[in-house]
DOMI-760301 format. One record per residue (C-alpha): residue in three letters; x, z, y. Coordinates in steps of 0.2 Angstrom, whole numbers. Layout:
@res->ala	px->X	pz->Z	py->Y
...
//
This chain:
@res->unk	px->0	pz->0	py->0
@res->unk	px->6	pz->-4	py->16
@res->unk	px->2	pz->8	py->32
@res->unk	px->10	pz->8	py->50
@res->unk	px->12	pz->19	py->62
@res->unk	px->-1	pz->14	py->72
@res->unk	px->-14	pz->-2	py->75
@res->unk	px->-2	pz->-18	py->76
@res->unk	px->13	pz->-12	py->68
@res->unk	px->14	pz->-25	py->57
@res->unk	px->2	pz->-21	py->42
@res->unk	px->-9	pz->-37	py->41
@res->unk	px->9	pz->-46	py->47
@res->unk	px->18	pz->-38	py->32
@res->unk	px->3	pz->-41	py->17
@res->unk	px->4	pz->-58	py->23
@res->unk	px->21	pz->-60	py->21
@res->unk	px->23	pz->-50	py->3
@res->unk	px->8	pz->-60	py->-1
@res->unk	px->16	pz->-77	py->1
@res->unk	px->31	pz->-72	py->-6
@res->unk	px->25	pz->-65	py->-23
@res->unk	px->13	pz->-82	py->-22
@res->unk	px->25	pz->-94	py->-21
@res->unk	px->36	pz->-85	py->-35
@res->unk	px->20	pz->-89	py->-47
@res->unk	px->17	pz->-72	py->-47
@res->unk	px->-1	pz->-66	py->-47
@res->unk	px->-7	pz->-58	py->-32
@res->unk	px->-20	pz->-54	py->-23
@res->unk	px->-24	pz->-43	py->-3
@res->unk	px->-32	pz->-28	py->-1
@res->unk	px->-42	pz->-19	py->15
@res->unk	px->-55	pz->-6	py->10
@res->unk	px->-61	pz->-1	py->29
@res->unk	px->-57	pz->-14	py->41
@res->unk	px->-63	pz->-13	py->59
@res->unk	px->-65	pz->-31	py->68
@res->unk	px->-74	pz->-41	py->76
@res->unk	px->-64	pz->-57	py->69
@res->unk	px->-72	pz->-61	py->51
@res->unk	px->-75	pz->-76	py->38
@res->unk	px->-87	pz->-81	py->25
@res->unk	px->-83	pz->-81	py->5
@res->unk	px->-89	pz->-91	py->-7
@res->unk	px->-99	pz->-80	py->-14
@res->unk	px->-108	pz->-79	py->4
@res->unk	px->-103	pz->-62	py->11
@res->unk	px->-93	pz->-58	py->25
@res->unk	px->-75	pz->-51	py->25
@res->unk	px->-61	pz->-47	py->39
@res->unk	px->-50	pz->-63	py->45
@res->unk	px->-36	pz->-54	py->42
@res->unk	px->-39	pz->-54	py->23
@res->unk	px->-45	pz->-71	py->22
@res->unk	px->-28	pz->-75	py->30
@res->unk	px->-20	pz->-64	py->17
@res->unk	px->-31	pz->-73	py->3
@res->unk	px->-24	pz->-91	py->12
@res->unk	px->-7	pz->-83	py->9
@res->unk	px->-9	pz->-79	py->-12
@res->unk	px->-18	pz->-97	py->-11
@res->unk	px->-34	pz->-90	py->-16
@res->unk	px->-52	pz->-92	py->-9
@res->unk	px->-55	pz->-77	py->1
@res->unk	px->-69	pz->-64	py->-9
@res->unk	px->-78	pz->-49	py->-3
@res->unk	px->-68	pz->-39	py->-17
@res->unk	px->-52	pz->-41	py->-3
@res->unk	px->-62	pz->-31	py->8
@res->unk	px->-77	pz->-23	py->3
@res->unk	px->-80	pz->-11	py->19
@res->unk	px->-81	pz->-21	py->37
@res->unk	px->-86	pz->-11	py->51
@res->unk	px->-91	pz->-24	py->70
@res->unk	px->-91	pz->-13	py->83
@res->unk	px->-108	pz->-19	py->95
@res->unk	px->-105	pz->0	py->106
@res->unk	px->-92	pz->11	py->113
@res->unk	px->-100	pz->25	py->100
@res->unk	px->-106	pz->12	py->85
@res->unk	px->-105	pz->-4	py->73
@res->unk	px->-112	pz->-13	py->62
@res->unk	px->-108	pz->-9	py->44
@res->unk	px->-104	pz->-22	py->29
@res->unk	px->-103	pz->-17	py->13
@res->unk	px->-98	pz->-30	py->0
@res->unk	px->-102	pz->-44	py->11
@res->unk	px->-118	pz->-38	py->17
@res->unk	px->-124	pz->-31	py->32
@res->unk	px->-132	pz->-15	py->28
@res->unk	px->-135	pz->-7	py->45
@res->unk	px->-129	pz->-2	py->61
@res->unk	px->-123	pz->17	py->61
@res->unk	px->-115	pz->29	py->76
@res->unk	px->-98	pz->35	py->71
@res->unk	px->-103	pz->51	py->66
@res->unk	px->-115	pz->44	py->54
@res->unk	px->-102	pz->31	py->47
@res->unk	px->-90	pz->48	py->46
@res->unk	px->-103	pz->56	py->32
@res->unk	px->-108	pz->41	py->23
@res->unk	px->-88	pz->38	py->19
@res->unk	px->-88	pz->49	py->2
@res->unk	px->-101	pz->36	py->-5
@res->unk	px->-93	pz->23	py->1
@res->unk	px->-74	pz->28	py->-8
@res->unk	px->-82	pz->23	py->-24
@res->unk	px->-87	pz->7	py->-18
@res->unk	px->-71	pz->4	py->-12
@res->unk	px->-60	pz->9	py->-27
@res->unk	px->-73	pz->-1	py->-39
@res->unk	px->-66	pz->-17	py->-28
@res->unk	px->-49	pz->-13	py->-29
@res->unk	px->-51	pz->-10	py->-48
@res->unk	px->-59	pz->-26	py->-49
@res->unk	px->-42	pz->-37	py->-42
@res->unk	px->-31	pz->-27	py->-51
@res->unk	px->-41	pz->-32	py->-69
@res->unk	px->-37	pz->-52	py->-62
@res->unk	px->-20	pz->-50	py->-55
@res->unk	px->-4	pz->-42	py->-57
@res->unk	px->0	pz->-36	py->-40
@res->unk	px->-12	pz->-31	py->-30
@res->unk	px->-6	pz->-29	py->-9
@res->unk	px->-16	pz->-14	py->1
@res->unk	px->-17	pz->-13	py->20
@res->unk	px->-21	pz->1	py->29
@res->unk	px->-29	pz->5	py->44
@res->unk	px->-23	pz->11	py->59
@res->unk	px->-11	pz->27	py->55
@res->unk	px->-11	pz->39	py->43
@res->unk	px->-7	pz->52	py->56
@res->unk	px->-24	pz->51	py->63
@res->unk	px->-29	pz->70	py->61
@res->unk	px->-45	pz->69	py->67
@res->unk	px->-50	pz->55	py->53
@res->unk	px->-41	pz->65	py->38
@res->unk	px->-56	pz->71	py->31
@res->unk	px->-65	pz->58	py->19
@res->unk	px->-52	pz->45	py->24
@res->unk	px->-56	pz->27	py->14
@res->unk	px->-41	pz->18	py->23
@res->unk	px->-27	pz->25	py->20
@res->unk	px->-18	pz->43	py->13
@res->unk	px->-37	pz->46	py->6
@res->unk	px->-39	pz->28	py->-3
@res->unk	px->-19	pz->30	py->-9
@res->unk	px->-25	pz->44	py->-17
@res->unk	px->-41	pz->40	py->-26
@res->unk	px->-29	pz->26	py->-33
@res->unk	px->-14	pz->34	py->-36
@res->unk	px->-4	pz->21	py->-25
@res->unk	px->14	pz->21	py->-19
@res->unk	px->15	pz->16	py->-1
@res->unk	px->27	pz->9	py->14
@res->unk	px->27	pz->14	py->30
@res->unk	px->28	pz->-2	py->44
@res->unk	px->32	pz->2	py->65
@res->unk	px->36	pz->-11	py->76
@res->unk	px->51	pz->-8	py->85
@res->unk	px->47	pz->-19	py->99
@res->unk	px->35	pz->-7	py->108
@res->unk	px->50	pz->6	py->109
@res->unk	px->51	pz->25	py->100
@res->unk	px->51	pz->18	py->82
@res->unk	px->59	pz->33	py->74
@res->unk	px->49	pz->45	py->83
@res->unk	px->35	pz->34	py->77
@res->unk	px->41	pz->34	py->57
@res->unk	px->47	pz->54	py->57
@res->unk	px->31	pz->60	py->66
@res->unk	px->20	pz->49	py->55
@res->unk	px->31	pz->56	py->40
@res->unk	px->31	pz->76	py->46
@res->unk	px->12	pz->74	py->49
@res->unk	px->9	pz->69	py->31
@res->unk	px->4	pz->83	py->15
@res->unk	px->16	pz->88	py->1
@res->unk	px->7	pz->75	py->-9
@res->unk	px->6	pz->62	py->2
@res->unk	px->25	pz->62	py->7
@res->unk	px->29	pz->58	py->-10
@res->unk	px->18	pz->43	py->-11
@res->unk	px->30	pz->37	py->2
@res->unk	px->43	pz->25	py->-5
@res->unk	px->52	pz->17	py->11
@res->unk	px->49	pz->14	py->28
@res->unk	px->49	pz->-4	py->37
@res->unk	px->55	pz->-7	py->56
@res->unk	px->45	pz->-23	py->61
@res->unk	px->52	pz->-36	py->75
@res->unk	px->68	pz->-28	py->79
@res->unk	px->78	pz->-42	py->91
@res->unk	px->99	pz->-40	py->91
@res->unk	px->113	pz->-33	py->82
@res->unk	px->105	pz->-23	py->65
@res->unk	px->119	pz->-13	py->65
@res->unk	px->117	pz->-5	py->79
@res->unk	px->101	pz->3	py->70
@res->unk	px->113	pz->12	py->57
@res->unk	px->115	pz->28	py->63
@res->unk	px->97	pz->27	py->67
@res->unk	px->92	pz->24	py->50
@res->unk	px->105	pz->35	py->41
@res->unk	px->97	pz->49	py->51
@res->unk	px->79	pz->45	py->48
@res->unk	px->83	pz->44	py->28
@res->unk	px->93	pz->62	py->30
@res->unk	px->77	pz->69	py->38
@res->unk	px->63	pz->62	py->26
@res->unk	px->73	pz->58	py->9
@res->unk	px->65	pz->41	py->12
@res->unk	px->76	pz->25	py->12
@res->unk	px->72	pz->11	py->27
@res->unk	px->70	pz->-3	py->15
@res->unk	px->68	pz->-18	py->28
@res->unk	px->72	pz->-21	py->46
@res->unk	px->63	pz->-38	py->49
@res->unk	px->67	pz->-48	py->64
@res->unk	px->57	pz->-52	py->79
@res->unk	px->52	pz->-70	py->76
@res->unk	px->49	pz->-80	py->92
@res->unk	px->34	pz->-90	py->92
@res->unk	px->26	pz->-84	py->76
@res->unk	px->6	pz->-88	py->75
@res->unk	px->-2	pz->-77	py->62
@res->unk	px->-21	pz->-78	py->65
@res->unk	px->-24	pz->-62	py->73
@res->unk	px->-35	pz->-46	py->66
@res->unk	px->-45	pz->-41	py->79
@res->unk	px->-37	pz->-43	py->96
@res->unk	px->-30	pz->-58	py->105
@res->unk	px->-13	pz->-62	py->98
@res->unk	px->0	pz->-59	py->111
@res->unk	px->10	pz->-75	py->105
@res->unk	px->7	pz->-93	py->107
@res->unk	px->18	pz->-107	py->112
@res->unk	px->30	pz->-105	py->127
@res->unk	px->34	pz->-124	py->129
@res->unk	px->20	pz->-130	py->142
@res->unk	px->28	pz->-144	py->149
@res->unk	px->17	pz->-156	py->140
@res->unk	px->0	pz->-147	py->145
@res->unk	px->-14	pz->-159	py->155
@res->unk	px->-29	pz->-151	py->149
@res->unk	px->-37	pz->-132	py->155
@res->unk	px->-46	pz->-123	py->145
@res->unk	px->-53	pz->-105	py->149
@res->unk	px->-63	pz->-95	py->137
@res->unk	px->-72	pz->-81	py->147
@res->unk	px->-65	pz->-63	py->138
@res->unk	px->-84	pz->-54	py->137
@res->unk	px->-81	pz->-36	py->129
@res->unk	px->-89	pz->-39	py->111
@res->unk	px->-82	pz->-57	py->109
@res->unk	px->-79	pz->-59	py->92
@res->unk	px->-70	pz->-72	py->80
@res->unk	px->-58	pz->-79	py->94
@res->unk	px->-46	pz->-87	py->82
@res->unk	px->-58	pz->-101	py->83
@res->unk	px->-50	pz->-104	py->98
@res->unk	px->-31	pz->-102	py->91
@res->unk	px->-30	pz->-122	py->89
@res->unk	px->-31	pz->-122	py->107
@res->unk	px->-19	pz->-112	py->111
@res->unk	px->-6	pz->-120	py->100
@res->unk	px->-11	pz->-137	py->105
@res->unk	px->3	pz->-144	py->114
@res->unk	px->-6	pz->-153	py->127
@res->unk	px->-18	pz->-138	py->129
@res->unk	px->-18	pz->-123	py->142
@res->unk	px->-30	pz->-112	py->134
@res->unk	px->-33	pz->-94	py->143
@res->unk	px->-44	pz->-79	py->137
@res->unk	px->-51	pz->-75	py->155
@res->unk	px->-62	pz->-58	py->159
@res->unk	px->-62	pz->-59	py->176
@res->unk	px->-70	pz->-73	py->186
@res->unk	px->-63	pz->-69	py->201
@res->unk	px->-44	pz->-77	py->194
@res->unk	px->-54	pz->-92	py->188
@res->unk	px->-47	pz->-108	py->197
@res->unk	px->-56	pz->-122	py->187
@res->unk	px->-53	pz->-131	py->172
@res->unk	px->-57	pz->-144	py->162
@res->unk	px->-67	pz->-135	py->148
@res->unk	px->-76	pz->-118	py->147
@res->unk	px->-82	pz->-112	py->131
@res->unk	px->-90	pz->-96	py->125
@res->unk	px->-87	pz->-88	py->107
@res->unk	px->-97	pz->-78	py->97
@res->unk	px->-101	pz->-61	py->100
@res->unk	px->-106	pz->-45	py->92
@res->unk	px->-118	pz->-38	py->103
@res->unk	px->-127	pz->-57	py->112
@res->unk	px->-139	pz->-49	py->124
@res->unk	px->-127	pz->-36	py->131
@res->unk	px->-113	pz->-49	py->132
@res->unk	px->-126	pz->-62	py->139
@res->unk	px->-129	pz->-47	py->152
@res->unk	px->-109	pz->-44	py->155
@res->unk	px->-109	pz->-64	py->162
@res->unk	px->-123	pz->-63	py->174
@res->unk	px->-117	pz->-48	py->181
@res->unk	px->-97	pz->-53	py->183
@res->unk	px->-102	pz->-68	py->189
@res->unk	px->-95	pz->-78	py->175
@res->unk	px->-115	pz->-86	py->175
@res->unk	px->-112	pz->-93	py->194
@res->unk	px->-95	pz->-99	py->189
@res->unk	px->-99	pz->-106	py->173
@res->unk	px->-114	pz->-118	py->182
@res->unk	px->-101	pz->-121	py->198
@res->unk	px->-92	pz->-127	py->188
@res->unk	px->-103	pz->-140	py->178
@res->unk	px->-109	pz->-145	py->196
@res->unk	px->-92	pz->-149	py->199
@res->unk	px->-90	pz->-160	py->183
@res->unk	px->-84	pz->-149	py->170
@res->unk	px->-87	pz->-149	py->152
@res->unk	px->-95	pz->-131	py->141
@res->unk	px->-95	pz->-127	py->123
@res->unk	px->-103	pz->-113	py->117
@res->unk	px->-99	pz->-106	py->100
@res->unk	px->-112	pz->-96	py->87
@res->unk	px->-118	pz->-82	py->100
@res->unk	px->-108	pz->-92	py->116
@res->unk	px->-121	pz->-107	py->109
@res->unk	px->-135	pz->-95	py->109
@res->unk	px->-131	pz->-89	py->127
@res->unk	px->-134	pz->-106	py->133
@res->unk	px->-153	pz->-108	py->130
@res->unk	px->-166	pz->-102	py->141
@res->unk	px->-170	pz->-83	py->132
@res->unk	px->-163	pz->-72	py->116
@res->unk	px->-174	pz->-62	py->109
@res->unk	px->-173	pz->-47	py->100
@res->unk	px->-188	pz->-38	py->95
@res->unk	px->-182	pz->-29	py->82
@res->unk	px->-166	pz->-20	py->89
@res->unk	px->-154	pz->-30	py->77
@res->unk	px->-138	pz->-29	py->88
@res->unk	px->-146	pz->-17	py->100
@res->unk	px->-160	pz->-10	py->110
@res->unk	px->-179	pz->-19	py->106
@res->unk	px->-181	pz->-32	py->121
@res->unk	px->-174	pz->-50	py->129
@res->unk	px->-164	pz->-58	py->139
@res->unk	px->-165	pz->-74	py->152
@res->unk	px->-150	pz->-86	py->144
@res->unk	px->-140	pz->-96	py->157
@res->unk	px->-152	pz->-111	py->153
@res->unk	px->-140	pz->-124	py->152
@res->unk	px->-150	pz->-129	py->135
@res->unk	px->-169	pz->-130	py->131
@res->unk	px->-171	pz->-118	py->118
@res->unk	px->-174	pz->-101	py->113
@res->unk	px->-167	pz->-89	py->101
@res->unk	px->-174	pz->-75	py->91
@res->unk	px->-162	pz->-61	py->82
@res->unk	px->-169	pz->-59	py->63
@res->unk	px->-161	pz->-45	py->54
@res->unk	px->-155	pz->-60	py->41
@res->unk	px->-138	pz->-63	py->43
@res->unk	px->-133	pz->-83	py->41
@res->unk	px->-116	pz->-81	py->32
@res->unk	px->-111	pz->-99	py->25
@res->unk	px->-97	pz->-112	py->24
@res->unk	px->-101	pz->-127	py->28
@res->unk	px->-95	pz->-148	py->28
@res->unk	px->-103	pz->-162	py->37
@res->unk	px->-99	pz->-174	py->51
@res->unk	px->-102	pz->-179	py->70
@res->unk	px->-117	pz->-188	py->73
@res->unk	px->-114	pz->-205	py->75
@res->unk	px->-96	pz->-207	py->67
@res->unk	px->-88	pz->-203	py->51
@res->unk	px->-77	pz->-188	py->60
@res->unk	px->-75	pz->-175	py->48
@res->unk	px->-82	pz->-158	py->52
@res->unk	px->-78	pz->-141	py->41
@res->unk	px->-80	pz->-121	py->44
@res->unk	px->-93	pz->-107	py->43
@res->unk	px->-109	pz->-99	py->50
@res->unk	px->-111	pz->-80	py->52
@res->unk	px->-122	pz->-77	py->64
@res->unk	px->-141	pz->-69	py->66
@res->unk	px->-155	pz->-79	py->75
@res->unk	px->-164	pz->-94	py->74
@res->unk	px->-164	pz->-105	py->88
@res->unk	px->-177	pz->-118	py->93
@res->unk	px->-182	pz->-129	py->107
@res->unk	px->-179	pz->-150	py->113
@res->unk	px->-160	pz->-147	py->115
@res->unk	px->-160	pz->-148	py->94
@res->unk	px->-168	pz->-164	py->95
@res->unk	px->-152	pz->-169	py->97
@res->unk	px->-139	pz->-159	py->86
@res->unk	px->-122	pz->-164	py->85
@res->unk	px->-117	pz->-161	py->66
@res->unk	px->-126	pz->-168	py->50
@res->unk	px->-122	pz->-153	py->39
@res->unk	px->-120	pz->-149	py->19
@res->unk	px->-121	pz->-132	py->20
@res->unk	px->-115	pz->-123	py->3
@res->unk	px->-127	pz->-112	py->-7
@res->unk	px->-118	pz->-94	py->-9
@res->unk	px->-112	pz->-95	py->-27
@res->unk	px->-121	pz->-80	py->-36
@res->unk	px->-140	pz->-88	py->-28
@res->unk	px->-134	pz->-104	py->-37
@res->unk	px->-130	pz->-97	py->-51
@res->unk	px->-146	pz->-87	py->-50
@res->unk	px->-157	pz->-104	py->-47
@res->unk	px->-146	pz->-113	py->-58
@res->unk	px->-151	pz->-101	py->-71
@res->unk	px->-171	pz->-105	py->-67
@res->unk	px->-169	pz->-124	py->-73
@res->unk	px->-170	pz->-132	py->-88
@res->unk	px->-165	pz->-149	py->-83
@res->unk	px->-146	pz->-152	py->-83
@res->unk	px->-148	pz->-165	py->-67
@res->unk	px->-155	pz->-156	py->-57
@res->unk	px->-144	pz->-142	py->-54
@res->unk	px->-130	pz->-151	py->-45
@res->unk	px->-143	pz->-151	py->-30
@res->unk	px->-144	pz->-133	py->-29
@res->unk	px->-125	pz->-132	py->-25
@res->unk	px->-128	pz->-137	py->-5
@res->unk	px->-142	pz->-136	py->10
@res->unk	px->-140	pz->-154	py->21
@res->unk	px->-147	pz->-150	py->39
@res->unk	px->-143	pz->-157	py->55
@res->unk	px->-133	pz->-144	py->66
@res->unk	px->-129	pz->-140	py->83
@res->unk	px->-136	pz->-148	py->101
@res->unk	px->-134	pz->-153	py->119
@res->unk	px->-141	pz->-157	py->136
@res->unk	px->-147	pz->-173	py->141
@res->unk	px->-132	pz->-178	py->149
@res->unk	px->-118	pz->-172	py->135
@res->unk	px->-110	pz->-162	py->146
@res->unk	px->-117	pz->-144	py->136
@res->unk	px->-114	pz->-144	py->120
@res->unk	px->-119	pz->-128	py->106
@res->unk	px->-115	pz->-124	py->87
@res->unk	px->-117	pz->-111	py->76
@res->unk	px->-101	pz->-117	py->67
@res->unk	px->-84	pz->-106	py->69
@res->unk	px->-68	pz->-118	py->65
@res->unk	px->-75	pz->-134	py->74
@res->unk	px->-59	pz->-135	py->83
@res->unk	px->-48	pz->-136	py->70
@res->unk	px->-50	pz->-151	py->59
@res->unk	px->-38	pz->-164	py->69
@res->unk	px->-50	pz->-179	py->71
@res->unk	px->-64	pz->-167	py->76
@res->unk	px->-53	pz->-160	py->88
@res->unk	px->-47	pz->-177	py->96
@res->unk	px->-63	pz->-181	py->99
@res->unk	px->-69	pz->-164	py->107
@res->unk	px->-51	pz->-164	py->118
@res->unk	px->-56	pz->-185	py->125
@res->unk	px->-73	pz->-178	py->127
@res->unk	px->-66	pz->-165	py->138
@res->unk	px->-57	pz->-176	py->148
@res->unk	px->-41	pz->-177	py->139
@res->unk	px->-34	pz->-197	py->141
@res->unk	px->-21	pz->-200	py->129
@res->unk	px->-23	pz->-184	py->114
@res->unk	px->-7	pz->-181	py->103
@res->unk	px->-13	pz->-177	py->87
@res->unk	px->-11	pz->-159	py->82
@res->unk	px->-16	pz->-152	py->63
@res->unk	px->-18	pz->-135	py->63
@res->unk	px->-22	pz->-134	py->47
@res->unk	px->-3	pz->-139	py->41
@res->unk	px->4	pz->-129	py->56
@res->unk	px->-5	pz->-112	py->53
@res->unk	px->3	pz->-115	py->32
@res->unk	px->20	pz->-119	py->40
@res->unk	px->18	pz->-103	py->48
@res->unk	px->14	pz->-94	py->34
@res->unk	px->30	pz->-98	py->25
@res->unk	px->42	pz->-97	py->40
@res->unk	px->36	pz->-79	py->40
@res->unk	px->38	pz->-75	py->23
@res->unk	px->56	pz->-82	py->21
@res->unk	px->61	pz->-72	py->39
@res->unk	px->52	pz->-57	py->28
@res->unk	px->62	pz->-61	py->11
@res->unk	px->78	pz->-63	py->19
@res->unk	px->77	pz->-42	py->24
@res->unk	px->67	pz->-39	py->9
@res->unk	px->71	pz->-47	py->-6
@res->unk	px->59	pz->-53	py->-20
@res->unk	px->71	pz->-41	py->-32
@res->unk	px->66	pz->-25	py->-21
@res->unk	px->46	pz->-32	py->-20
@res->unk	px->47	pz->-34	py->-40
@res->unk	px->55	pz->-15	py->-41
@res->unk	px->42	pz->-8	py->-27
@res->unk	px->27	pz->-15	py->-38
@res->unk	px->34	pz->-10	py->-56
@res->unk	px->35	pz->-28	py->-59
@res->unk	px->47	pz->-39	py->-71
@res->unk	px->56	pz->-53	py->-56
@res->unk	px->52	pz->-68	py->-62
@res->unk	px->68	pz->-81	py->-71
@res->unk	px->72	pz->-96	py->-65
@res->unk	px->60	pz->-104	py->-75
@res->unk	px->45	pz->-93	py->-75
@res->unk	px->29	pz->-101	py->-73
@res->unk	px->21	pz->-83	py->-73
@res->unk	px->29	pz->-69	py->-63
@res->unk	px->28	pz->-52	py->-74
@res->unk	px->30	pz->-50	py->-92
@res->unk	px->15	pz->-52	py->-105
@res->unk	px->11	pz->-34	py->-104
@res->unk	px->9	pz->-31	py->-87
@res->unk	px->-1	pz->-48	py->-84
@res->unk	px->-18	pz->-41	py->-81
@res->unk	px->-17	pz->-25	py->-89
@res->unk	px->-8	pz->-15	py->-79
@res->unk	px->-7	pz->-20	py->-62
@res->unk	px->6	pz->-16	py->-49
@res->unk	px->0	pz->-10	py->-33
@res->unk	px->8	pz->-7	py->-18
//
């Protein structure tokens, strides 16, 4: 199990890595998060809803991502509160002290999963949450020391050395630990460390003479890396600018979620794209467009009363383009309703009425991936829907994408089962709708689809739309895999596959292993780290 010292230390960063590296050695593997917090999610195939991070994770093991990864996903939609997903599924919103005393109930849930991976593969990679340090969260803890416990886990200990006081962080964390827990402890990490390593030595020959506990890796800072963020706005993105011609602003709302949609953008190298949550520094641009968001109606609220609404139609007057994005797509109509208190209080709100329609909130969630292709064109279009409301009104009249949307695997199976003719089964495997719509003059366009950006041809085409001339294609797709190895070789040159192999109880594979652990541990006797 890997834990930091605080949020962003490096944990989703490090399972990422070890996941990659075990992957690419044929070694089975799998990720890991009982309790993530984060407003940045995907879709399975079995149709439920997990944290980006461990999709990411799951891209890394080349696996399909599964609710089994993370079984507990908590989307803040308050200061005091947030929406709780268990295996996939929403069951509910709950205030924190609510969520506090439901935690023993949910420990089972969460070691059931992790039992689950570790019957398929022969490592399995845990991340924790925050820092186990967190006093005030000892008590029924499901993320860290609590869940390392209940599985009798051995664990690392990642801080990133970059935001200063690294061995205060590592020693304190340690000193605050039990008897018990200490001894799960079986080295400590320092993540992005820039210079000399050797001028770390006597540093980590006294933190080993304090805790017993051996540094195993010091991992370089890595300039430029782009690993899709958890939950905030990754701080990196490319520094070369010289070639940007198109602006793009994404207006920063406080319960914006999923905005690694717009990581394409950012990366694009002809693309200036800025996360922006004050309109007063907005100075134009080509392109606005609004993601999704946790809590619709309040953020809806948040952009009439900043004054992102008079800046959004300012700038339409003054001939600029607008996407809006799942909850940015739904803001766009003319109301959201939402009667029944799904993401908050009972009650609507006037949208900015740049679309004719209306939405309603339902308490069924939408959680599905989903193919297709622009209206009018062979241009392929591919990502997910997780989103709850139904939107209606003339601005579908004309949609955007013609979609085949795939049927969640265990209600196939379940319909499948219903049959008795062979033939027909294979047209229970998808749902074929028309998605998506626009204004009458193509200037507004909305869809409940997360990922539009990134297939490349898509992405042309959206970029000329927006006013870009000449568009260098850019596949993101290849980039964000090219990332993923340039990460786990900076991570194996510091901590090599030998030491992971050692760490997870695990036979290293030979030369010309096709499987990476002997017979008897392959799905027997899982290593866990």
């Amino acid at each position: 199990m890997v834990q930091g010292t605080t949020s962003d230390a490096g944990k989703s960063i490090l399972v990422t890595a070890l996941c990659r590296i075990l992957a690419r050695k044929q070694i089975a593997v799998a990720p890991f998060k009982s309790q993530n917090m984060a407003l940045n999610s995907a879709v399975t195939a079995e149709g439920g809803e997990i944290g980006r991070a461990q999709a990411v994770q799951a891209e890394a093991c080349f696996l399909p991502p599964s609710v089994e990864m993370n079984p507990v996903l908590l989307k803040p939609n308050s200061d005091l509160g947030a929406q709780v997903i268990l295996n996939g599924k929403a069951i509910g919103n709950m205030q924190a002290t609510e969520y506090h005393h439901y935690k023993p109930e949910l420990l089972q849930e969460v070691v059931r999963s992790h039992r689950a991976l570790q019957d398929k593969y022969s490592a399995v990679i845990v991340e924790g949450a925050g820092s186990p340090a967190e006093i005030n969260l000892r008590e029924h803890d499901i993320a860290n020391m609590g869940f390392a416990e209940a599985i009798d886990c051995p664990v690392i200990i990642v801080a990133d050395i970059d935001r200063g006081g690294v061995f205060a962080h590592l020693y304190g964390t340690f000193e605050l630990l039990s008897d018990s827990e200490k001894a799960r402890i079986k080295g400590f990490v320092i993540n992005r460390f820039r210079g000399d390593v050797s001028l770390l030595q006597s540093g980590l020959d006294w933190l080993e003479q304090r805790t017993g506990v051996p540094v195993l890796a010091v991992i370089p800072y890595i300039t430029n890396l782009h690993i899709e963020a958890e939950d905030a706005v990754n701080s990196q993105q490319k520094t070369d600018t010289a070639y940007q011609q198109l602006k793009v602003v994404v207006p920063r709302y406080p319960r914006a979620s999923n905005h690694t949609d717009f990581d394409v953008l950012r990366m694009h190298p002809q693309v200036d794209c800025e996360f922006m949550p004050d309109p007063q520094q907005f100075n134009g641009a080509d392109l606005i467009v609004l993601p999704g968001s946790k809590n619709v109606r309040g953020d809806l609220e948040w952009l009439q009363q900043s004054g992102w609404a008079d800046a959004i139609k300012r700038h339409l007057r003054l001939g600029g383009k607008v996407i809006g994005v799942c909850g940015g797509y739904q803001m766009l109509g003319q109301w959201i309703h939402d009667p029944d208190a799904i993401e908050s209080s009972a009650g609507s709100t006037a949208g900015l009425g740049l679309l004719d329609m209306a939405t309603t909130l339902t308490d069924n969630k939408v959680l599905r991936n989903v193919t297709g292709q622009l209206l009018g064109s062979s241009i392929p279009v591919k990502g997910y829907e997780i989103h709850a409301g139904i939107s209606s009104g003339a601005a579908l009249d004309k949609p955007l994408f013609s979609i085949t949307a795939a049927v969640p695997e265990q209600q196939s199976n379940q319909l499948s089962n219903q049959l008795s003719e062979v033939e027909e089964q294979p047209e229970l495997a998808c749902e074929r709708f028309d998605e998506g719509a626009q204004n009458l003059d193509g200037t507004v366009l909305g869809s409940y689809i997360h990922g539009i950006f990134d297939e490349k041809d898509l992405l042309e085409h959206l970029l000329q739309w927006a006013g870009l001339g000449q568009v260098e294609q850019f596949d993101y797709l290849a980039f964000r895999e090219q990332q993923i190895e340039r990460l786990a070789d900076a991570v194996e040159d510091v901590m090599p596959l030998a030491s992971l192999c050692q760490l997870l109880a695990l036979s290293e594979p030979s030369q010309n292993s096709e499987q990476g652990c002997s017979s008897t541990e392959q799905h027997t006797t899982a290593g866990a780290l």
